[in-house]
N, C-alpha and C positions, 0 to 999 in steps of 0.2 A: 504494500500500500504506500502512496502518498502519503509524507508528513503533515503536510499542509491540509488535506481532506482529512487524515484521522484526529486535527486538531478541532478542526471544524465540529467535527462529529462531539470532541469530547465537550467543549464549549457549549452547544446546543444542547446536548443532554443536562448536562448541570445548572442550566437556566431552569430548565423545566421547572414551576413549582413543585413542591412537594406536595403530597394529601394534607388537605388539613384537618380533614375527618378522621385520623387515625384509632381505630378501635381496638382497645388492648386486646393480643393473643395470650389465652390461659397458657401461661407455665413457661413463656417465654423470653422471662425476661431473664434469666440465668446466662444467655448468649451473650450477651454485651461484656459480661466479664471475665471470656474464658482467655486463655493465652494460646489455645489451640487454632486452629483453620478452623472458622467455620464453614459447614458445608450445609445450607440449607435447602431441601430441595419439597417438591410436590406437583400435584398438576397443575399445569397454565389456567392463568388468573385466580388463584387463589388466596392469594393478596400475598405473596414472599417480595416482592419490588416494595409494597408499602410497611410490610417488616422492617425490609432493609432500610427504609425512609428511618424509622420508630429507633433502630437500630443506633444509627448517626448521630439521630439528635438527641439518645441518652449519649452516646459517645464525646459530642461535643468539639468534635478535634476537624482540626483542618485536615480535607483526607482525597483520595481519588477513586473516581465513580465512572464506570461502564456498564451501557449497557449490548451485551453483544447479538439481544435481536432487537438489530436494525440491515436495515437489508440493503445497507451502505457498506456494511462491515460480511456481505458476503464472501467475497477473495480475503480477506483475513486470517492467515494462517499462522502457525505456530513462531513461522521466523519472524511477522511482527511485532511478536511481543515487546520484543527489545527495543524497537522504534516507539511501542505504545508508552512503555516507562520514559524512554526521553520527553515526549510528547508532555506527559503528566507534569515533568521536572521542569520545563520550560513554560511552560503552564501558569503552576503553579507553587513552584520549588520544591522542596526537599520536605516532604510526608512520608509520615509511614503507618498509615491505615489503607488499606486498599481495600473496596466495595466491587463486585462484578456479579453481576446479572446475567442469567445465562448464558453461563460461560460454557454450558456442554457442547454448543454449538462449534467449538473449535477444539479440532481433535489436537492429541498431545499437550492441551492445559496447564496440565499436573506438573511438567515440568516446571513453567515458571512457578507458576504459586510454589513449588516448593523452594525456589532460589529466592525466592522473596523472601520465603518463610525463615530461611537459614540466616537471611541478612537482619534478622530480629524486628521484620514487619507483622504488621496484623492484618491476617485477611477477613473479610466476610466474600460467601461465593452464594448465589443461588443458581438452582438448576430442576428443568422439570423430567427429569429421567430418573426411574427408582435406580439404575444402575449407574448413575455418576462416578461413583468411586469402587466399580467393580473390577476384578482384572489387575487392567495394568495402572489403573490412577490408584485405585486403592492400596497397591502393593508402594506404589510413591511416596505415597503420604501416608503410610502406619507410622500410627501413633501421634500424628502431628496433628489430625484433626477432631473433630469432632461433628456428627452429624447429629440432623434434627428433620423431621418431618411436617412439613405445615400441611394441613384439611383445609377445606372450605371452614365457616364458621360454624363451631360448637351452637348449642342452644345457649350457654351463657352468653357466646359473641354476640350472637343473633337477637339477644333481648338488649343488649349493647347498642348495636346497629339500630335496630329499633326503636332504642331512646324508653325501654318498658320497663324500671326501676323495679327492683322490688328488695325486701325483708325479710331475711328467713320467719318473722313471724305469720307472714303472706301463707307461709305452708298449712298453716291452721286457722285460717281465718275464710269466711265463706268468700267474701269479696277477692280474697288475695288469692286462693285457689282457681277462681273462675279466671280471674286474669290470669293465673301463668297457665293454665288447661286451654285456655282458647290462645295464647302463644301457642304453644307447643303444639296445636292443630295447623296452626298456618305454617310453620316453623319442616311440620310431616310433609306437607308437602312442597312447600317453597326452595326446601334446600336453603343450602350455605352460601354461594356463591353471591362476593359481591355484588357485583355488575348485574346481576340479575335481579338481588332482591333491590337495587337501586330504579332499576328499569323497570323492571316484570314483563319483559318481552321477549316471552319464548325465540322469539327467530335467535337471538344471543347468545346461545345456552345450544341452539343448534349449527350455530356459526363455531362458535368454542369447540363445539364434540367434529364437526368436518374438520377443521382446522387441525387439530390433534389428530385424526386419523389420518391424514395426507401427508402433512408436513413433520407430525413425530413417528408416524408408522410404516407407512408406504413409499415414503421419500429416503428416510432412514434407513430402513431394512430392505430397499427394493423390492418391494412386492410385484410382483406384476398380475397375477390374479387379484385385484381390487373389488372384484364383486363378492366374490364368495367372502375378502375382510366383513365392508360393511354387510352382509346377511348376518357373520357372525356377533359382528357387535349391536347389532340391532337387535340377536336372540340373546345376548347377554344382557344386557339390557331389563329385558322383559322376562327373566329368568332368576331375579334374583333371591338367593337365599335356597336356591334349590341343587342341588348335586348334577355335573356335569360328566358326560364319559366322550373322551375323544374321537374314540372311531366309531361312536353313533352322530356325535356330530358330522364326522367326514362323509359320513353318509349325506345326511339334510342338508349339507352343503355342496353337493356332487365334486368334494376333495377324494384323491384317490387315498392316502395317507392321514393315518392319526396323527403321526408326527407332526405334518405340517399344521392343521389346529392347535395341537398341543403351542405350539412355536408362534402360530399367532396369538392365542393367547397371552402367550409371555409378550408379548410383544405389547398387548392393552393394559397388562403389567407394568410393564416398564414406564408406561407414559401416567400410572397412576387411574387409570380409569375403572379399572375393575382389581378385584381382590380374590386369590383362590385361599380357601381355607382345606385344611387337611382335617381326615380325620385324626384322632389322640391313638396312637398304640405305641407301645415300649420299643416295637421295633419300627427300626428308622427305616429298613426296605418295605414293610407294611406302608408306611405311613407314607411313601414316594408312588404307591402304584393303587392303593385306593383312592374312590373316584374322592374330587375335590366337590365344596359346593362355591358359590360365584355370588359375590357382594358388589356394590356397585356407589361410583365415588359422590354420587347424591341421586336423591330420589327425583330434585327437579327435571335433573337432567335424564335422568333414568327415565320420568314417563313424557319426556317432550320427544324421542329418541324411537319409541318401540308401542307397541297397546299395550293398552290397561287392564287391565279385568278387577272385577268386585272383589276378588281376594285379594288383591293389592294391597291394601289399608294392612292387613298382617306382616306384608312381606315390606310393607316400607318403614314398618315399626324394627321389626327385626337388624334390616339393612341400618337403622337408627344406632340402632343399641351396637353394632359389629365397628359401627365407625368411630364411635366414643371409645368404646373400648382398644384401637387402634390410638386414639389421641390420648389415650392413656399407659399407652405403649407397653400397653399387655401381650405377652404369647398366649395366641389363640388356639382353639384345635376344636371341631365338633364332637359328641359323643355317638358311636355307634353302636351299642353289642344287642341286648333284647329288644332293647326301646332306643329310641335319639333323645338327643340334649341339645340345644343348638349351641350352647360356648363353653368350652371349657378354658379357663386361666389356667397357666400353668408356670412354675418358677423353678428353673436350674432342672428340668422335666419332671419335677413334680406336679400333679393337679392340684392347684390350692380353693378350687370356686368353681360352682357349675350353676348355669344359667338359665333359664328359661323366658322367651319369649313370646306372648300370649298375648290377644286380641281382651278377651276377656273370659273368666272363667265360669257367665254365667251358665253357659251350657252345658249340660250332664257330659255329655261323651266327649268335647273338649276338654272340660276340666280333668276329666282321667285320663286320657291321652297324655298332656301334658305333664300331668303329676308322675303319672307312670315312668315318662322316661326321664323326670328332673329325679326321680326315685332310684333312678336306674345306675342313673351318675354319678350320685354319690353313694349310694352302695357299693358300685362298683370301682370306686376309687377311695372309699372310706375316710368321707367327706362328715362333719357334726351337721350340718344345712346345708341348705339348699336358696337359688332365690328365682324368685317367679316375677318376672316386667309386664308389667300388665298398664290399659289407658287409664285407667280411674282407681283398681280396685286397692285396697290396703289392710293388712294384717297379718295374720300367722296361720298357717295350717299344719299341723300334726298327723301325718302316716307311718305306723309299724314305731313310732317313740323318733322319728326324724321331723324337727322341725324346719320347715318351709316359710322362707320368710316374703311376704307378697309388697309389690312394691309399683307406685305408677312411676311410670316412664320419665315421667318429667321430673319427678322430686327427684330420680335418681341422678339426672343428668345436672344437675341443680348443687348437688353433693359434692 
């Protein structure tokens, strides 16, 4: 590249206002004071640019900011880096905070960041690829970073965003219940996503999920079968919370190979769109070859994407609870053996917590369904309780001397 054009670029960027709506992210404020790389990453537009804003301005320091999708900084390759730090130094002199914005867009990265890193700079990086620091970036930088993953917004963000205050004494007050219960309805289906819940114009939200398929998947991984991607992401989609098998899909997609699903999948992986959960078994070859089930990175975008059906409402409660608990940076796993369980926690591979997800329990044959196999769970992994997420209901229920403890959705997310 041109010195003079990558000046330009960094100039114009740094003008740009900042957000001035910045809405805190739960649990993230520990990054601003690490000595490691940070390495922030998640799917496109879910506010990591406005992090990194929040980032700065506790930072406070005189510092240098790229952002590398611009589509000026196309030809940008690994050897410019060296021109980009003069750039920065001539600029605006001698710093040592560096800021970069998806930077996975330039392959071999890691290198510099890591010569920065050695010369006693501070990085912050974001990037929308789960695999940023796989392989060969990640073997670069052991030990010198630190990762962190940003969601869409929490329902705390989200009543944030919203400007909808509330009081833990709201949990018990008739008034203060109705207001977080009818949050937390809009909340099921609107999803996280800024720009969306700023707009609420679907076309947004399907502009975002093309954009991501083309440009982080098809572009990236050369796909050249692109029908059979979108049929697949449009059945994932519409499919969630339910168990997937490869070469039944290769089938409905007239793919001749499991493999190649398999691989696109990883592929909606990578870009943060969708989530495979395993089932729990002791053995790690088990656990690689039964079928996975398929979570998905919001619900609003999930029903603008695929049809709906009246079971829905279950499955976007579920998808709810799978994503918190993700922003809670729990290991997950389903339960399978007599009965299901849909979450199991689990720490250092122990099970410490088994979950259930439920619409409500006023129904005979659901209610034992589901007890059955939260029963199932913790018997079978020799659990004191159990817990049951349900939209409204609350209390305790006792089976066989195991207490079940019932819990609505929102109080928990609330916790």
């Amino acid at each position: 590249m041109q010195k003079h054009i990558l000046k330009e670029i960094i100039v114009q960027q740094n003008k740009q206002k900042p957000n001035t709506r910045l809405i805190p992210r739960t649990d993230f404020d520990f990054i601003s004071h690490l000595p490691q790389i940070v390495v922030l990453s998640g799917i496109r537009r879910c506010g990591k640019s406005t992090l990194l804003d929040q980032i700065r301005q506790i930072n406070n320091q005189n510092d240098y900011y790229l952002n590398f999708d611009d589509e000026r900084l196309l030809h940008f390759t690994v050897d410019d880096f060296q021109l980009l730090y003069e750039s920065f130094v001539e600029l605006y002199g001698v710093q040592n905070h560096f800021y970069f914005d998806q930077i996975q867009n330039i392959k071999n990265w890691e290198n510099f960041v890591r010569r920065l890193y050695n010369e006693g700079n501070k990085i912050y990086i974001t990037g929308s690829n789960a695999n940023l620091l796989s392989k060969e970036p990640g073997t670069h930088l052991t030990g010198r970073h630190i990762q962190a993953t940003l969601y869409p917004f929490s329902f705390v963000e989200y009543l944030a965003f919203k400007k909808i205050e509330y009081v833990s004494e709201d949990f018990f007050t008739t008034l203060g219940k109705a207001k977080l219960q009818s949050a937390f309805q809009n909340f099921l289906t609107e999803g996280g996503f800024p720009e969306y819940l700023e707009t609420n114009n679907a076309e947004q939200l399907k502009s975002l999920y093309s954009s991501i398929l083309y440009r982080d998947i098809v572009v990236r991984n050369k796909i050249v079968n692109d029908v059979a991607l979108r049929e697949l992401g449009f059945y994932l989609a519409g499919n969630v919370g339910k168990p997937i098998s490869y070469s039944k899909l290769a089938a409905i997609l007239n793919v001749k190979h499991g493999q190649t699903v398999k691989n696109y999948v990883s592929y909606f992986e990578d870009t943060y769109l969708v989530f495979q959960l395993s089932k729990f078994d002791y053995s790690l070859k088990k656990q690689v070859v039964n079928p996975k089930r398929i979570y998905f990175i919001d619900n609003a975008m999930s029903q603008n994407i695929s049809f709906r059906f009246s079971e829905d409402r279950g499955r976007f409660l579920e998808n709810t609870v799978f994503l918190e608990l993700k922003r809670r940076r729990h290991e997950l796993f389903y339960h399978k053996e007599q009965k299901e369980c849909d979450f199991l926690i689990t720490e250092r591979g122990k099970v410490t917590e088994a979950i259930q997800v439920v619409t409500s329990l006023d129904n005979v044959k659901t209610r034992e369904r589901e007890v059955s196999g939260l029963l199932d769970a913790v018997k079978f992994h020799q659990l004191a309780t159990g817990l049951i997420l349900t939209e409204e209901e609350e209390g305790e229920l006792v089976y066989d001397g195991v207490v079940l403890k019932v819990k609505p959705i929102w109080k928990w997310l609330l916790e």
